[in-house]
C-alpha positions in Angstrom: 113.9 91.1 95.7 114.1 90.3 92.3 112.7 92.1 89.0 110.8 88.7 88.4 109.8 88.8 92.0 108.2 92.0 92.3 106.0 91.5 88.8 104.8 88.3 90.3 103.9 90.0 93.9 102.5 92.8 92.4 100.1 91.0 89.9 99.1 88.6 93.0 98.4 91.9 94.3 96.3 93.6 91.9 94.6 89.8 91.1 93.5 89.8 94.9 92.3 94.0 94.9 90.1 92.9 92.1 88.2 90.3 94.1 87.2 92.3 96.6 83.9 92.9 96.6 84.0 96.4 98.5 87.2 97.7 97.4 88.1 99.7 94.2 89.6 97.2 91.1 92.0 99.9 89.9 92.9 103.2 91.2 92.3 106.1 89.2 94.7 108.8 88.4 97.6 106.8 88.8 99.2 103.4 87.1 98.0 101.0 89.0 101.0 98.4 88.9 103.5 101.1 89.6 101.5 102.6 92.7 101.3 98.9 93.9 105.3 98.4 93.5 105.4 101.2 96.0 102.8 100.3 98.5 104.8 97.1 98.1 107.7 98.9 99.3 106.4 100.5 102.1 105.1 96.9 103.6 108.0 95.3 103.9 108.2 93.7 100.8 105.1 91.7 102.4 102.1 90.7 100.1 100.2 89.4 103.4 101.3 92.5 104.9 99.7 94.7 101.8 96.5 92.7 101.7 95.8 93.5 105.7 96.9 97.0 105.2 95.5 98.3 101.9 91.9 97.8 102.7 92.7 100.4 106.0 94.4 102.9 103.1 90.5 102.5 101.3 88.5 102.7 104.5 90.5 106.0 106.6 89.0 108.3 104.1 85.9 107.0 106.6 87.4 106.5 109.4 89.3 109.8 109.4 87.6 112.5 107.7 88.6 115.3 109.7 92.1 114.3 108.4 91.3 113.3 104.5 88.7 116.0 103.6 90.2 119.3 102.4 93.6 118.7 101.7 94.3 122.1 99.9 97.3 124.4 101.5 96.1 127.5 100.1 92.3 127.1 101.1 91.7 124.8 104.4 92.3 127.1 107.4 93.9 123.8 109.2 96.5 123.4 106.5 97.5 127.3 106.8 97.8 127.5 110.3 100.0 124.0 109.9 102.4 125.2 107.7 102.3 128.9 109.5 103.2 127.0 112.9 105.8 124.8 111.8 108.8 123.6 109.7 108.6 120.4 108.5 111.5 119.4 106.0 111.9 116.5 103.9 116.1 115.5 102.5 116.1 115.0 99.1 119.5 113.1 99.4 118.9 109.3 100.5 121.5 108.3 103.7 123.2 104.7 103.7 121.0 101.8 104.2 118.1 103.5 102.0 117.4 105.7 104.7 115.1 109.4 104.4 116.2 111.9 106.9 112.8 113.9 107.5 113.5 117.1 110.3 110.5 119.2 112.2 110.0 121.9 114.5 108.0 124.7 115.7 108.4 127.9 113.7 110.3 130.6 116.4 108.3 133.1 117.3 104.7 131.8 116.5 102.4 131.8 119.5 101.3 128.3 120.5 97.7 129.0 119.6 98.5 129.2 115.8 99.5 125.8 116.0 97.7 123.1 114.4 98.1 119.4 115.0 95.2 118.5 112.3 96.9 120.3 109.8 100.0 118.7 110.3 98.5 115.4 109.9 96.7 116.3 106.3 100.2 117.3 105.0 101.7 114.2 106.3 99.0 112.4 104.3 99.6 114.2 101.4 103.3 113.9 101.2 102.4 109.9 101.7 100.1 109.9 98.8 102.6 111.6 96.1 105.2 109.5 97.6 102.7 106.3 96.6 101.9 107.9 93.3 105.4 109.1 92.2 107.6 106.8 93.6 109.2 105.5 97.0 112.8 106.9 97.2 113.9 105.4 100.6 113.3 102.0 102.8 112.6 103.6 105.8 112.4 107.2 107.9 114.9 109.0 110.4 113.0 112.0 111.7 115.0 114.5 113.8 112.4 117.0 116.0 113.5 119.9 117.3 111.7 120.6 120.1 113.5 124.0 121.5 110.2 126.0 121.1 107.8 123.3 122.5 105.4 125.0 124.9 102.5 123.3 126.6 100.4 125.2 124.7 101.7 122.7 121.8 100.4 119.9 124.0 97.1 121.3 124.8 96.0 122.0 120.7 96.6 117.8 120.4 92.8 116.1 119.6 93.4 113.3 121.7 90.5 111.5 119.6 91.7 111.7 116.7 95.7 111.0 117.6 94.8 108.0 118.4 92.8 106.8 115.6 95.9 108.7 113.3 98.0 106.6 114.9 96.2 103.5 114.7 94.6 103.5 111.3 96.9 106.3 109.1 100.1 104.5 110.4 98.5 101.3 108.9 96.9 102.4 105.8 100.8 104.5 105.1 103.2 101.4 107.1 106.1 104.1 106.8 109.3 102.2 108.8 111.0 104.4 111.0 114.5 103.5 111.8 114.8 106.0 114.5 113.3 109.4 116.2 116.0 111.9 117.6 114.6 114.6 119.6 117.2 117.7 119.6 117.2 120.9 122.1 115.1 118.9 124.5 112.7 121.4 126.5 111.9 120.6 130.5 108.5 119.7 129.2 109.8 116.7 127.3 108.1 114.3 129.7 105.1 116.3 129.4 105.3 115.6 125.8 106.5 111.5 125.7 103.5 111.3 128.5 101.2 112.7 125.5 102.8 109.9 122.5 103.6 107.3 124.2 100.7 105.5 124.9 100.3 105.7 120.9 103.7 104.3 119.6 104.6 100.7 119.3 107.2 99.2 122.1 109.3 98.6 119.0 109.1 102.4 118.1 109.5 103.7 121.6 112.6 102.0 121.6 113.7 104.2 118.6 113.4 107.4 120.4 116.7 108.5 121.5 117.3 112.5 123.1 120.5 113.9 122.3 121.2 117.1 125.4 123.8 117.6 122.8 123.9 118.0 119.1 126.9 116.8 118.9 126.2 113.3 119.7 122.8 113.6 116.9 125.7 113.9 114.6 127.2 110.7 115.3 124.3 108.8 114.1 122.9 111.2 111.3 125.9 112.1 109.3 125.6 116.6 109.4 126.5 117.0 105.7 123.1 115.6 105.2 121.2 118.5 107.8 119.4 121.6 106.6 122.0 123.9 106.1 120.2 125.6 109.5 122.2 122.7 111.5 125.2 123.3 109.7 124.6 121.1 107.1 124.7 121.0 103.4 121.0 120.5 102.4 118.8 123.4 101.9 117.7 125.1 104.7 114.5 124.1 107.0 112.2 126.8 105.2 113.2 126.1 101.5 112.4 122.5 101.8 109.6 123.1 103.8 107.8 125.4 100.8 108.6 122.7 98.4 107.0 120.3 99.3 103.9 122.5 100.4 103.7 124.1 96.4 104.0 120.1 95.7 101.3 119.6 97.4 99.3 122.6 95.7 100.6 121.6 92.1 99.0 118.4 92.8 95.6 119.3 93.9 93.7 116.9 91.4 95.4 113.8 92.1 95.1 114.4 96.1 91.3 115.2 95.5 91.2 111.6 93.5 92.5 110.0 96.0 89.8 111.2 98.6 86.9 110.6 95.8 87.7 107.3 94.2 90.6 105.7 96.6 88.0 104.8 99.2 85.7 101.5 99.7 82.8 101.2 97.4 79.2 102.0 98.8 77.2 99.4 99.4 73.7 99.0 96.7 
């Protein structure tokens, strides 16, 4: 890509949002040209790729309510019991190759009841929509999950519904590429769990799933200076980066509540 490239794609872009007739011409609270160079990113580049997946981004607020409505960390009970339930930490430094390193797990010592899959999903959506707003900083995603306190009773909180349409419409309205999924400390429920995700991944993505039975061999594909410093590593620890992003997401409130209220397709007269 090309400076000169991405101001044509992106103009073609906003050109063809304007034109449709059930789909906002602008997006308020944010610049819309910059927003666009980052949805641009996340597709690959792709302007045919944006113009099949950006009307999904306008209709989930629809299509997944129980996920889009009440995004606030401090008020919506599914939210709370999210973050209460888990660790979910975001690198700040980028790996080689453009690569994120995001790492998850189930907070020790929390019963599995307290656990909330729905809240997990609106912080996802969150993180996705400041990421949109304020600027891509990686190509694509290596998640690490810890699974050493995954219980059934993990499995059994899992709306199957609504997995699957988070799976099939969030995934394309937020075309995040994941490189690769690492599953650490597996538990001998782990085939209880892929049972449960499976049938919602891509070939291509169940491909990418690789369980180490040693950490040792996760550090020869994801270098451990860049690991919470919980792992050994020289990023901040699991909890720090975890709160971070949550008060992010509460400092942010307005623009997250825009995008529910005006990112969405238009109503019909």
């Amino acid at each position: 890509m090309t400076d000169e490239s991405i101001r044509r794609d992106v103009y073609e872009l906003i050109q063809w949002l304007r034109e449709q007739p059930d789909l906002p011409n602008t997006l308020d609270g944010v610049e819309l040209e910059w927003w666009m160079e980052n949805y641009l990113v996340i597709n690959k580049n792709d302007v045919n790729r944006v113009k099949e997946n950006l009307p999904v981004y306008f209709q989930l607020k629809t299509i997944l309510p129980e996920v889009m409505n009440n995004r606030d960390p401090k008020l919506d009970d599914d939210m709370i019991k999210g973050y209460s339930s888990t660790l979910l930490a975001l690198i700040p430094t980028i790996m080689d190759g453009g690569r994120k390193l995001g790492v998850f797990t189930h907070r020790p010592g929390t019963p599995a009841s307290d656990y909330n899959p729905v809240g997990i999903a609106k912080q996802l959506t969150c993180i996705a929509d400041l990421l949109l707003a304020q600027g891509m900083d990686h190509i694509r995603l290596v998640l690490v999950m810890d699974l050493k306190t995954l219980r059934l009773g993990h499995l059994a909180r899992y709306p199957v519904g609504i997995l699957r349409r988070f799976f099939l419409y969030a995934w394309k309205a937020y075309p995040e590429r994941v490189a690769q999924i690492h599953i650490i400390n597996p538990p001998v429920i782990l085939s209880a769990g892929l049972a449960l995700f499976k049938p919602f991944l891509k070939a291509k993505i169940r491909k990418r799933i690789i369980i180490h039975r040693d950490i040792d061999s996760l550090f020869e594909q994801v270098p451990i200076k860049y690991m919470p410093k919980d792992y050994g590593g020289e990023s901040p620890s699991m909890i720090e980066l975890h709160e971070a992003w949550r008060q992010k997401i509460i400092d942010h409130q307005l623009y997250l509540k825009t995008c529910v209220a005006k990112h969405r397709v238009l109503q019909q007269t």
